[in-house]
Every structure is written in structure tokens, then in C-alpha cells.
C-alpha positions in Angstrom: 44.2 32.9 -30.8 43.4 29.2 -30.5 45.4 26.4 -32.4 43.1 23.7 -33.8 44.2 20.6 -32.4 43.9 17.1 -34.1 46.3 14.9 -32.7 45.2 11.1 -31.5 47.2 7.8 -32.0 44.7 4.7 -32.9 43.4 3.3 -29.7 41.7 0.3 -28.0 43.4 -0.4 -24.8 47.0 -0.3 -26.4 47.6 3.2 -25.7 47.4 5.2 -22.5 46.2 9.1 -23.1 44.6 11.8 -21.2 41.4 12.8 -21.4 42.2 16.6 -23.0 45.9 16.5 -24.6 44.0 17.2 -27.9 41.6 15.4 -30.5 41.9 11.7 -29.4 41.0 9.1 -31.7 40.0 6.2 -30.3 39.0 3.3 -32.9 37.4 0.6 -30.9 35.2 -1.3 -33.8 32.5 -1.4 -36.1 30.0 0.6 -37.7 28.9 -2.3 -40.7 27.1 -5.0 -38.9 26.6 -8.7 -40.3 27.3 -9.1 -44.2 26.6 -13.3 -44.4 25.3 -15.8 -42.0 28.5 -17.7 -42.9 32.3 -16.6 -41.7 33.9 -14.3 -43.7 37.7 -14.1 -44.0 40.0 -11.5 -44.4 44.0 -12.8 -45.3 46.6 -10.7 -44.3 50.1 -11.4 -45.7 52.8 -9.2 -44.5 57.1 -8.8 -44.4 58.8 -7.0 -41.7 61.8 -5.4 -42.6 64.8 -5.5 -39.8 62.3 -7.0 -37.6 63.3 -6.1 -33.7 62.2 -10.0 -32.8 60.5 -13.3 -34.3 57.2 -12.4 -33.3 54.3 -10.4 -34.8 50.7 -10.4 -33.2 47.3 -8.8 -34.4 44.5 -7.9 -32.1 41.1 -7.8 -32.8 38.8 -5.9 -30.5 35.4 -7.6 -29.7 33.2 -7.5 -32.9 29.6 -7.8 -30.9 28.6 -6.2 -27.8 30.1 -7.9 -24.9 32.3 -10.0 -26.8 36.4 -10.7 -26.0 39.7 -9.4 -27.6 40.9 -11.4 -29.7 44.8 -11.7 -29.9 46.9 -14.3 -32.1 51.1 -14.0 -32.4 52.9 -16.0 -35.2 56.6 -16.4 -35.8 57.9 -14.7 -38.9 59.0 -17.4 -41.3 61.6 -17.6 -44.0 61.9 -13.9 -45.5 60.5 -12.3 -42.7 57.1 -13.0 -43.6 53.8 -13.8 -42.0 50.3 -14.7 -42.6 46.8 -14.2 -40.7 43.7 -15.4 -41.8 41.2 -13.6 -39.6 37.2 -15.1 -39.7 34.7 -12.4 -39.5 31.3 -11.0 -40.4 32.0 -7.3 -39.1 34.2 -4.2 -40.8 36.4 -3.9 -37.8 40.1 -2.4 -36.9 42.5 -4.2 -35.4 46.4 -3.7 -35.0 49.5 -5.5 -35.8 52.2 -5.2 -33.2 55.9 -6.3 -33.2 58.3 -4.8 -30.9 56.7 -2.2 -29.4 55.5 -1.2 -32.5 52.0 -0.5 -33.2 50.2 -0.7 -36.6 46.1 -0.1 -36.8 44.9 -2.1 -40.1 41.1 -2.2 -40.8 39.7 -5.0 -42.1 36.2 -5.8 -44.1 35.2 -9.0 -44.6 36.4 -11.0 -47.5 38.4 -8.4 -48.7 42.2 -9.3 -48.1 45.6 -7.0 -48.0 49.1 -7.4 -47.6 51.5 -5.0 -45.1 54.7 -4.2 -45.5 57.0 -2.3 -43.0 60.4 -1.2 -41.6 60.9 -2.3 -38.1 62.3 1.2 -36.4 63.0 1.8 -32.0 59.5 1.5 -31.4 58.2 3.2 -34.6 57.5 1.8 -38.3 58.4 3.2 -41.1 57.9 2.6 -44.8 54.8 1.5 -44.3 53.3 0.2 -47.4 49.9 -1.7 -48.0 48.6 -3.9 -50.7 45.6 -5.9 -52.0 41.9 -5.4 -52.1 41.3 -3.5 -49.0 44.7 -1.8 -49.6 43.8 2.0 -50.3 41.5 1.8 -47.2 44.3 0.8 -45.1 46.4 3.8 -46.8 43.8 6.1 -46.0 43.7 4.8 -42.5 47.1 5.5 -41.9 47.6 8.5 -44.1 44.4 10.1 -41.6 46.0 8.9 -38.4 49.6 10.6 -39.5 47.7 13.7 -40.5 46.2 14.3 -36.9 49.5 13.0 -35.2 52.4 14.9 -37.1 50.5 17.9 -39.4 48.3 19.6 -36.8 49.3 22.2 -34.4 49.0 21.5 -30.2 46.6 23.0 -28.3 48.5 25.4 -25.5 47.5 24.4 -22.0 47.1 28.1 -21.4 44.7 28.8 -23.8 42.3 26.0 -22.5 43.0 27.6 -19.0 41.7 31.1 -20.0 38.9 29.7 -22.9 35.6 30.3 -22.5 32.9 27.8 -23.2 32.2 30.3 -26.6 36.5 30.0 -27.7 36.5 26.1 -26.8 33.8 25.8 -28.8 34.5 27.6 -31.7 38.2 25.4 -31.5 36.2 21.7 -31.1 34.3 23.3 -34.4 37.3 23.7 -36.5 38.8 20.5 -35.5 35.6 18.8 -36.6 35.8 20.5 -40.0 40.0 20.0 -39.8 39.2 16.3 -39.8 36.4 16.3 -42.0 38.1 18.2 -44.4 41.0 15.8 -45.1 38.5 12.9 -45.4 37.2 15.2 -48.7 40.6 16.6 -50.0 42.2 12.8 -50.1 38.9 11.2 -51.4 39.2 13.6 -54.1 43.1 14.0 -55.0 43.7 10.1 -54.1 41.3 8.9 -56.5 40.3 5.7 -55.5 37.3 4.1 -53.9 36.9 3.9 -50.4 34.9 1.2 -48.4 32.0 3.2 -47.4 32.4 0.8 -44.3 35.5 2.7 -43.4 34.1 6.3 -44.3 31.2 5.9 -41.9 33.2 4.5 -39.6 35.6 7.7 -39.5 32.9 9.9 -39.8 31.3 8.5 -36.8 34.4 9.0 -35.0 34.9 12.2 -35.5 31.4 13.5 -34.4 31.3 11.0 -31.4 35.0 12.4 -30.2 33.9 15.7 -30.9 30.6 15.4 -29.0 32.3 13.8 -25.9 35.1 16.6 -25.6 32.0 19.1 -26.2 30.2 17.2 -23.1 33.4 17.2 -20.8 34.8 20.4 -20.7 33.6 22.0 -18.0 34.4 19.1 -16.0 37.9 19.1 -17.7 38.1 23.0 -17.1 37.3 22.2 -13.5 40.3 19.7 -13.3 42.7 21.9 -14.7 41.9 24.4 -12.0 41.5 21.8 -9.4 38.4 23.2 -8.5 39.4 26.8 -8.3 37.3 28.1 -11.4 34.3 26.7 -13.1 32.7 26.9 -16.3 28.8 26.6 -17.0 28.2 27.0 -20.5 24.9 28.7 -22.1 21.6 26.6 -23.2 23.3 27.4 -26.5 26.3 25.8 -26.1 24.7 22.7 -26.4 22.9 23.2 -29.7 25.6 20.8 -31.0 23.3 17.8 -29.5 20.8 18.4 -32.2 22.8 17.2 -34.9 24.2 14.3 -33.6 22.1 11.0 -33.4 22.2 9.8 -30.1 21.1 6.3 -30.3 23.0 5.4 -33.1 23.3 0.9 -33.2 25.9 0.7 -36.0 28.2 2.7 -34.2 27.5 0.9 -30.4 31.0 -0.6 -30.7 33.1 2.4 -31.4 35.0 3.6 -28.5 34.2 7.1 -29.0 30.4 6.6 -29.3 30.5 4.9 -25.8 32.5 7.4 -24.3 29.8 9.8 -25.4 26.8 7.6 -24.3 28.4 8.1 -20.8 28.8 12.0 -20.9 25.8 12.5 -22.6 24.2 10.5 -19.7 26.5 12.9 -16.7 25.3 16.0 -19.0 21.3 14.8 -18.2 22.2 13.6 -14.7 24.0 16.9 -14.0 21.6 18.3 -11.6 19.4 15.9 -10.6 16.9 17.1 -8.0 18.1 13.9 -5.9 21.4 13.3 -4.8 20.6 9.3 -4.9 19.2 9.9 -8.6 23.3 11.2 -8.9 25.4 8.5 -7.6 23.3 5.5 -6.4 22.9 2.7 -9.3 19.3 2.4 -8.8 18.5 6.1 -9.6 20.3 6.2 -12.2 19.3 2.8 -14.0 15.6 4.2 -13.6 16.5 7.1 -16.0 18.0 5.0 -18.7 15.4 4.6 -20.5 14.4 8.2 -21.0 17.4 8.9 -23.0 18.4 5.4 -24.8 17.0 2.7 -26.6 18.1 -0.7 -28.1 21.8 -1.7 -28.0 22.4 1.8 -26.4 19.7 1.3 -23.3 21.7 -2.5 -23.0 25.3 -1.3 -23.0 24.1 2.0 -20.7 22.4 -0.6 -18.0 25.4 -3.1 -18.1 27.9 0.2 -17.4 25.7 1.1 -14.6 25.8 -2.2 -13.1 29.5 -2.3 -13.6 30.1 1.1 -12.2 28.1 0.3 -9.1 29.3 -2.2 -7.0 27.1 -1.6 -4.0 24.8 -4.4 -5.9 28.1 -7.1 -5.7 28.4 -6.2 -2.4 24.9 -6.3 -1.3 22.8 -9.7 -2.0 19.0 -7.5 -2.6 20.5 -4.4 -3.9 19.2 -3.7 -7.6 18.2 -7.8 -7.6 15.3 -6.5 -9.4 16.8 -4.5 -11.9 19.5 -8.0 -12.3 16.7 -10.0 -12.7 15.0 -7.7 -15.5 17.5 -7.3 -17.5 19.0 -10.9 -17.7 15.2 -11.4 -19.1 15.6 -8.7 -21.5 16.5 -9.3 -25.2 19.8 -7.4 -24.4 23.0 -9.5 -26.6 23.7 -13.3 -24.9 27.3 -12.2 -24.3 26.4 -8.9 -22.3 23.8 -11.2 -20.3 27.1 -13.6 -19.7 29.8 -10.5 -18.7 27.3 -9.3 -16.4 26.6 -13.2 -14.5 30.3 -13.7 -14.2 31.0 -9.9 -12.4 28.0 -11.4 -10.4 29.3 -14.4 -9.5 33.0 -13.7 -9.3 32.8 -9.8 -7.9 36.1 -7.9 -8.0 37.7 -7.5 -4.6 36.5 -3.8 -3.6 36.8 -0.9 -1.0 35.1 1.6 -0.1 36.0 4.8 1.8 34.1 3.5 4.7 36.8 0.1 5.3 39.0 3.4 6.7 36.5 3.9 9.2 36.5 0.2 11.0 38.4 0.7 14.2 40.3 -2.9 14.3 40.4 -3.6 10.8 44.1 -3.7 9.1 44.9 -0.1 7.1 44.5 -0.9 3.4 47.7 -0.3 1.5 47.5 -1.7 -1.5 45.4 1.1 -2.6 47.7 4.1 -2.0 50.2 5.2 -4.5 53.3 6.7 -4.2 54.2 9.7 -7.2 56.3 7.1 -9.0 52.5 4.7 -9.4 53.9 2.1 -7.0 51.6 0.7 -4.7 52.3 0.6 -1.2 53.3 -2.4 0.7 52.0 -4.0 3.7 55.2 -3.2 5.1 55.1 0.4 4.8 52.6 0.8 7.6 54.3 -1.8 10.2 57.3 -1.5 12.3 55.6 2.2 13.6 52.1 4.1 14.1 51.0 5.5 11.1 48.4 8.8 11.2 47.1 9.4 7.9 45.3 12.7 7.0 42.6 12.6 3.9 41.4 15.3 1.7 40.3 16.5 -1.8 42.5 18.9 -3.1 39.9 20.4 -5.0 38.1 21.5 -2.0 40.5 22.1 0.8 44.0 24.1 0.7 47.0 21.4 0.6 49.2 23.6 2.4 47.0 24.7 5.4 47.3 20.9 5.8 50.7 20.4 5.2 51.6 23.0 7.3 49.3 21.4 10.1 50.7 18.0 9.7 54.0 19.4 9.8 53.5 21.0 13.1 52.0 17.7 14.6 54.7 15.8 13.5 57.5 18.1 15.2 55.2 17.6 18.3 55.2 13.8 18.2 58.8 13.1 17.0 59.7 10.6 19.6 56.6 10.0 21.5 55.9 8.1 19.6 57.8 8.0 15.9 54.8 8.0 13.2 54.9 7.7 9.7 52.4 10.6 9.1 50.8 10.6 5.5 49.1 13.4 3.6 46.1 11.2 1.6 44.7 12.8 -1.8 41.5 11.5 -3.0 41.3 13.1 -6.1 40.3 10.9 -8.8 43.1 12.4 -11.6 46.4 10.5 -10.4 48.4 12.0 -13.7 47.1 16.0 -12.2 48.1 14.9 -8.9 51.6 13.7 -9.9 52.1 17.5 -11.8 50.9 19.2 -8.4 53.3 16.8 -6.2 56.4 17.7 -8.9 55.5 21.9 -8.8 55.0 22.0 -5.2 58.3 19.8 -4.2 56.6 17.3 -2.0 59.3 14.7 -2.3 61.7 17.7 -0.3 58.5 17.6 2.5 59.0 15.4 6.0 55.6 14.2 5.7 54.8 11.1 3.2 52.5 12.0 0.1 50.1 9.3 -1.6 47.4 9.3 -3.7 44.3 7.2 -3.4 42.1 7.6 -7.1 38.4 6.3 -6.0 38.3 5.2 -9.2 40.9 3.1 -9.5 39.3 -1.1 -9.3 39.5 -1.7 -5.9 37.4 0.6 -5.2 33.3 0.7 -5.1 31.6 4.2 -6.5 30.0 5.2 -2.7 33.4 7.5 -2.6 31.5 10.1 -4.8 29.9 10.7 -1.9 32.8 11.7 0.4 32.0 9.1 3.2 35.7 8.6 4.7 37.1 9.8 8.2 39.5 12.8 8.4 42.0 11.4 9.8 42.7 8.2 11.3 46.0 6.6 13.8 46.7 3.0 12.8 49.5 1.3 15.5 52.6 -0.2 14.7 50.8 -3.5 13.1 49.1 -1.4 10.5 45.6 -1.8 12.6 43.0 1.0 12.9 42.8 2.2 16.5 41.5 5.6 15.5 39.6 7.1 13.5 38.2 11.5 13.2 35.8 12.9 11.1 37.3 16.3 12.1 40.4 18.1 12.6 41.2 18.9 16.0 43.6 21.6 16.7 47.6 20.2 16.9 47.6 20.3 20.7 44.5 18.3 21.0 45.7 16.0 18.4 48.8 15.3 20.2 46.7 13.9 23.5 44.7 12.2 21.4 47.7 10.2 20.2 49.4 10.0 23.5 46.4 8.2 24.6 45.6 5.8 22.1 49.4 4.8 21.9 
């Protein structure tokens, strides 16, 4: 029998989860838009309690599509005291950190509170708030420790075995789970809540619930590492129907973003182009049929920054540039999206592994402890680096192959030989590299995740060489889009070397 799982620390950027480890919240802004023309302020007057250190810091996540974190530290004074004063216009979370320690507040403008805590090793306790906005701020944290410590864990092994019917059924009752506490504490608390607030939650919880919905066959696929599948029934999606896609007061929650972009994978799922799939173009074209407004702006600005082919290339998507800086899409979106134009993140793709002459890109490889490697590491001796997906080709037939070359080359020369994953899950590759003892193997593991920044999205489409020989300056002499059998592969070195 399943567990219901509700479990999800607040989140923008400050905390680090996976994907499916349970219900995550993820409180990224807004869902009440402008309340004046002039700034509001919100006051916040707090005491620490054995701080850990002199400083305490609030961040506020952008509060307008496109906009920038904002983060401002002040040094407790006499007491252990401090004040914020905070102007804006928008209901939105933020979090005050000290220490290590992390504390999500929400705030609504003109509406003030007061916070006081017990600096703990990376935890606060006796949290207490204060002030006008003080109940919401209760309820805030009173919901977030109800899905972190009263809920029960979902059991890896029952996801493993569910079927699209059982993971259903368990998203549903963690929707209700969730929903339900937001009615028993309205009603035993008492006191009035910001509506502000109770939309915003609301909105979270069927956003995060949608999204998980949306993903799990990909995440059932993942688990497996592409062993088993799951392709839920028409049915299974009935969900959709009662939840409003294009929904502009909630455009800046995290959740409802995060569902934007697998609602948009669901549609694009089985296109009856491969291009439509994975090139920007296609996929910008179809925007429209599924999103309007704020949604249609965000959805184009994530396809641009998800494709990088058009930094790369001068005339690719110009067009599509050109339409939507005339568009009536937010000035700061328009702004984000010149200055990726203009200053274009350094990027890869799959196919820089294919230039015979061209130095062997380290930087982009990781060892299991997440350290990059050096330069370094691929000079001083040849290198011959083997890539694959592990969730289409066995790991040991390769191992074992690359373990036979290498006891035919010892000497002749000595190579560094490398076993390349591209996977894009570094955290599932880690687990597999733990259970299967690579760090016992004579060959050198690394992972490469093709989505990590450096690299550009054309690696969807598997364009990179089998294997490839770089000498003992770390340059490309070599390069295979095949595997050639251990004695061939030997010549093959001998002769390049």
C-alpha cells in the first residue's frame, strides 16, 4: 500500500532537491499583483536568540517577470535585534537567513510583522512571529513543518513497482493531504488569513501536483534507467481539466513554471517531427497553441534560453528575436533576453569532441565526488575516452571491453582510458557508480550531464563520436563513431601514437 507523501522545504534557489523525493514545495513568488501605484512597505523587526554570527540577510525573489533577486544583510545591533524595511507592491515570500539557517516569511504589502527565533546548528527553533501579518507567517511555517516532519516518506520501491493508476491515486491523496490542513487550521486556528497567502498555497499545491502528474513516466523511466517504461492511459490525464493552464497571477510561482514546462514536453511528446522536438524554432512555432499572455512570454523567453544554437548562430531564430523584442512581452524579460544575446554563455556541444586538433574539453567532466576535471588530468599521457548513455547501452559490456583494451595497451603506450556517461541525472549516476564499485575499476569513470551550462541542447540529439584518442597534450587526434573490436582498436592506437 502506498504512503502519502508531503514532504518539501520552502524553496527558491536556496535549497537543492530532487525531482521525485516526495511533494516538493517550491515558493518562488506571487499570486496578488499590483495593490498601489506608489511603494508599499512591509517592516520587519526581528531578535535572534544565541545568534551563530553578527549577520542576518533576507532575500526577495523577483516580484515581476524577469526581474532580479533581491538580497540585503544587516548586522544585528544591541539585543540581538534587526530591522528590514522592504518596498513593494506584490504579496511575495522571501527568507531570512543567518548561519545556515533558513526561515521563509511572506510578506503583503503594508502589512508589517516581527520574527523571533532560537539560533540552533543549522536549524531554528522557537520560532515565534508577531504583528499584522503575523498569523499568516504562523500558518506559513506551521504548513511547511506539517509536510516536512508529520507526513510519511514515499518508499523508492513502491514508485519502482507503481503503476500510472497507484501513482495516481498517491499524487491524489497528497493533494487532498495538503489541502486538508489548509481547512482543519483555518478552522481550529481561528484567525483570518490573507487571502493573498491562501491562493498563493492553493496554487502551489495544484501546480506541484500537476507537474509531478506530468513527469512521472519520465521519472519512472529514470529510476529504471531506461529499463522499464510507463505510458499512462488518455485517462490519466483527466487531471488537466481542472487545472487552469494559463493562469497570470500565479506566472511567478516556481511550481506553476515548472508545470508550464511539462505541460509543454506532455504536448511535444510525440511530435510527428523530430525538429518540432528539440530544435528551438519548432518548438517556439507551437507556443502559441497552448499559451497566452504572461505564460506565451515566459514560455518563448525559456525556449530561447534553452536553445543556444540561436547564440551560437548569427540568423538562427533572428526572426523569432526580432518578434518578440517587438512584442508587448514585460521590459525586463525583453532586457534578460538582449543581455544572453549580447553576452552568450560560453557553450559546448557534443560535436567540439568530434574536431580532430582541437584540445579535449575537461572542464565539463565530473568526477563522482562533483569535481570538475582539470586541464591537467588529460596531459602528461594519451587519453582514450569511450562515451555512452547508460540508458541505452550495457555499462558492463563496456567496461569489460575497455578493460580488455586497456590490458592490451599497458605500455605501448600508457593511456588514461575513461568510461564517459552522458546521462543527464548526475545524482542517479553517482548511486549507479557507488552500487557497482567503480572507484575499485582500473578504468577512470566521469560524467558529462548535457544539461549542465556549458553545454548547448543539440546533445538531445545524440551527435557525439564513440570514442575518441586525444595525445599526451590533451589534443584530439582521433575520433570513432563506432566500436571496433579490441584487436582493431589496438592498431588503431599504435598508429595514431
Amino acid at each position: 500500500m502506498f504512503v502519502i507523501v508531503i514532504s518539501s522545504p520552502f524553496y527558491f534557489d536556496l535549497y537543492k532537491l530532487p525531482l521525485m523525493r516526495g511533494f516538493r514545495l517550491s515558493f518562488i513568488l506571487l499570486l496578488c499583483l499590483s495593490f498601489s501605484a506608489l511603494p508599499a512597505q512591509v517592516d520587519l523587526v526581528g531578535k535572534v536568540i544565541e545568534p551563530k554570527d553578527s549577520i542576518v540577510t533576507i532575500i526577495v525573489p523577483p516580484t515581476s517577470l524577469g526581474g532580479e533577486t533581491r538580497k540585503l544583510s544587516k548586522r544585528l545591533s544591541d539585543g540581538n535585534t534587526f530591522r528590514f524595511s522592504i518596498q513593494t507592491n506584490t504579496a511575495t515570500p522571501a527568507v531570512i537567513a543567518h548561519a545556515g539557517i533558513r526561515i521563509p516569511v511572506f510578506m503583503l504589502p503594508d502589512q508589517s510583522f516581527t520574527l523571533e527565533f532560537t539560533a540552533g546548528k543549522g536549524k531554528a527553533t522557537g520560532i515565534r512571529f508577531g504583528g499584522p501579518s503575523g498569523d499568516d507567517n504562523t500558518l506559513l511555517h506551521r504548513y511547511l513543518q506539517f509536510l516536512e516532519t508529520e507526513t510519511p516518506r514515499l518508499d523508492s520501491s513502491q514508485l519502482a513497482r507503481s503503476t500510472a493508476k497507484e501513482y495516481r491515486t498517491l499524487m491524489d491523496r497528497n493533494q487532498a493531504a495538503r489541502e486538508g490542513f489548509l481547512t482543519t487550521y483555518i478552522q481550529s486556528a481561528k484567525v483570518e488569513i490573507a487571502p493573498q497567502l491562501l491562493q498563493w498555497l492553493r496554487n502551489d499545491i495544484a501546480y506541484t501536483y500537476g507537474t509531478q502528474l506530468l513527469r512521472y513516466p519520465s521519472v519512472f523511466e529514470d529510476f529504471h534507467q531506461g529499463a522499464k517504461t510507463r505510458t499512462p492511459p488518455a485517462s490519466y490525464y483527466s487531471f488537466l481539466s481542472s487545472i487552469r493552464i494559463n493562469n497570470p497571477e500565479a506566472i511567478l510561482l516556481d511550481s506553476y513554471q515548472r508545470f508550464l514546462e511539462s505541460f509543454f514536453i506532455y504536448k511535444m511528446e510525440r511530435p510527428m517531427r523530430w525538429e518540432m522536438r528539440t530544435g528551438g524554432r519548432g518548438q517556439y512555432a507551437q507556443l502559441n497553441r497552448y499559451f497566452l499572455g504572461l505564460q506565451l512570454f515566459y514560455m518563448q523567453y525559456l525556449v530561447f534560453e534553452r536553445t543556444l544554437d540561436w547564440l551560437i548562430d548569427a540568423d538562427y531564430m533572428a526572426e523569432e528575436f526580432q518578434s518578440f523584442m517587438a512584442s508587448k512581452a514585460p521590459d525586463l524579460l525583453k532586457q534578460k533576453l538582449r543581455r544572453l544575446r549580447e553576452n552568450p554563455p560560453r557553450v559546448y556541444s557534443m560535436n567540439s569532441f568530434s574536431i580532430k586538433g582541437s584540445p579535449l574539453l575537461s572542464e565539463v567532466f565530473q568526477f563522482q565526488n562533483g569535481d570538475r576535471a582539470k586541464a591537467a588530468f588529460f596531459k602528461g599521457r594519451p587519453s582514450l575516452l569511450y562515451f555512452y548513455d547508460r540508458r541505452l547501452a550495457r555499462g558492463d559490456f563496456i567496461i569489460r571491453y575497455l578493460k580488455r583494451l586497456q590490458g592490451k595497451v599497458e605500455g605501448h603506450p600508457d593511456m588514461t582510458i575513461c568510461l564517459v556517461d552522458v546521462n543527464t541525472n548526475f545524482n542517479a549516476w553517482q548511486k549507479v557508480y557507488a552500487r557497482n564499485g567503480y572507484k575499485n575499476d582500473p578504468i577512470t569513470h566521469l560524467s558529462m550531464n548535457y544539461f549542465d551550462e556549458l553545454f548547448d541542447q543539440r546533445l538531445n540529439q545524440g551527435r557525439y563520436p564513440n570514442l575518441l584518442v586525444a595525445d599526451a597534450n590533451g589534443i584530439i587526434i582521433e575520433t570513432l563513431d563506432w566500436k571496433p573490436p579490441v584487436k582493431q582498436m589496438v592498431e588503431i592506437i599504435k598508429r595514431i601514437l
